[in-house]
Kinemage of the C-alpha trace (Angstrom):
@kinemage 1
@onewidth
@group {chain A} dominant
@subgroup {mainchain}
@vectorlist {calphas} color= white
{ca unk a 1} P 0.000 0.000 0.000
{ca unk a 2} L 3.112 2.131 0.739
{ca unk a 3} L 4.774 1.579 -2.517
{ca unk a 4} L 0.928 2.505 -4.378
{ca unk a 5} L 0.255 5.824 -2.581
{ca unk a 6} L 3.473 6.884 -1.574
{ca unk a 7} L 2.413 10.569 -0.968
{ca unk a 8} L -0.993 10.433 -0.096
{ca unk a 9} L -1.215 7.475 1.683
{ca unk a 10} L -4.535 5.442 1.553
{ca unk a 11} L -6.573 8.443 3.443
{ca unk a 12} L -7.771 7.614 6.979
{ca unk a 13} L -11.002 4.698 7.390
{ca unk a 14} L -9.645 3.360 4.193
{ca unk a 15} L -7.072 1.170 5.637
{ca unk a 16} L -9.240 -2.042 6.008
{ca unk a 17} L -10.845 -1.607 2.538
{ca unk a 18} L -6.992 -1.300 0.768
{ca unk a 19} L -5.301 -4.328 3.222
{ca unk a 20} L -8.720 -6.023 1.796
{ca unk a 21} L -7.608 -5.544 -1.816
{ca unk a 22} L -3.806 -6.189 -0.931
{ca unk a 23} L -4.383 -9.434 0.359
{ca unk a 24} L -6.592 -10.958 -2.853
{ca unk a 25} L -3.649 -9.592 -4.815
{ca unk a 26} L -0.786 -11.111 -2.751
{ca unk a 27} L -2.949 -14.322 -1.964
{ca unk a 28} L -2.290 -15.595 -4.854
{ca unk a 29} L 0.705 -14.887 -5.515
{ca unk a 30} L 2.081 -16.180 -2.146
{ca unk a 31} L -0.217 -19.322 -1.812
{ca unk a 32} L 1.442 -20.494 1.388
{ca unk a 33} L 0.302 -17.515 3.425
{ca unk a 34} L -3.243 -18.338 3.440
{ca unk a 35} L -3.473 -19.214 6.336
{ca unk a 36} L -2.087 -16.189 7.877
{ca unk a 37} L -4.406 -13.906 5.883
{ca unk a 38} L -7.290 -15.605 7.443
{ca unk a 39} L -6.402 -15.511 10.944
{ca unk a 40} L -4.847 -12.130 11.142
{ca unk a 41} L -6.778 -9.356 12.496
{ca unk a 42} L -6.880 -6.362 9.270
{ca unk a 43} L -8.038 -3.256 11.123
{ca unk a 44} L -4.852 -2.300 11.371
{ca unk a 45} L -0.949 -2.286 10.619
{ca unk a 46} L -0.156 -3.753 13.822
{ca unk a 47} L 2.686 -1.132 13.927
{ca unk a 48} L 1.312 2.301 14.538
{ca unk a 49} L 4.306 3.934 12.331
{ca unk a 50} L 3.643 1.635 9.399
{ca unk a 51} L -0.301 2.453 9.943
{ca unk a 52} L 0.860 5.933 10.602
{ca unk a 53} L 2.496 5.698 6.932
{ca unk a 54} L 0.253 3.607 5.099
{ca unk a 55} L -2.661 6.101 5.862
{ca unk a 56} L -1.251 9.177 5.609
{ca unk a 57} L 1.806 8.918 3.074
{ca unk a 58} L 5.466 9.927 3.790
{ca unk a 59} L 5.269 14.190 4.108
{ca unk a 60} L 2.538 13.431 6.722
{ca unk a 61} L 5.060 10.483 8.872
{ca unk a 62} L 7.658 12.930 8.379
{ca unk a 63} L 5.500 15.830 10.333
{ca unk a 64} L 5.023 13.509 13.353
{ca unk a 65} L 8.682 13.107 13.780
{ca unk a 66} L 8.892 16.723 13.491
């Protein structure tokens, strides 16, 4: 999600939609992490920097810091 809106980030409530959407696309390419998808709780990053980051891009992770 970081790499797709680098600047913007995902915006803020949108973070369960877009881990939603990441995980179809990477479930299939990583088959053996089914499991893990499943039983992993989405509503968030489970890091509050990378949630911090994937919501509201790099200028605004920067600013916290600051």
């Amino acid at each position: 999600m970081i790499e797709k809106n680098p600047f913007t980030g995902v915006g803020p409530g949108n973070y369960n939609r877009e881990i939603g959407k990441s995980r179809i696309e990477h479930s299939e390419e990583y088959r053996e992490l089914y499991y893990f998808y499943e039983t992993t709780q989405r509503g968030h990053a489970h890091n509050d920097y990378f949630h911090l980051l994937a919501v509201f891009g790099i200028p605004s992770f920067l600013l916290f810091f600051y």
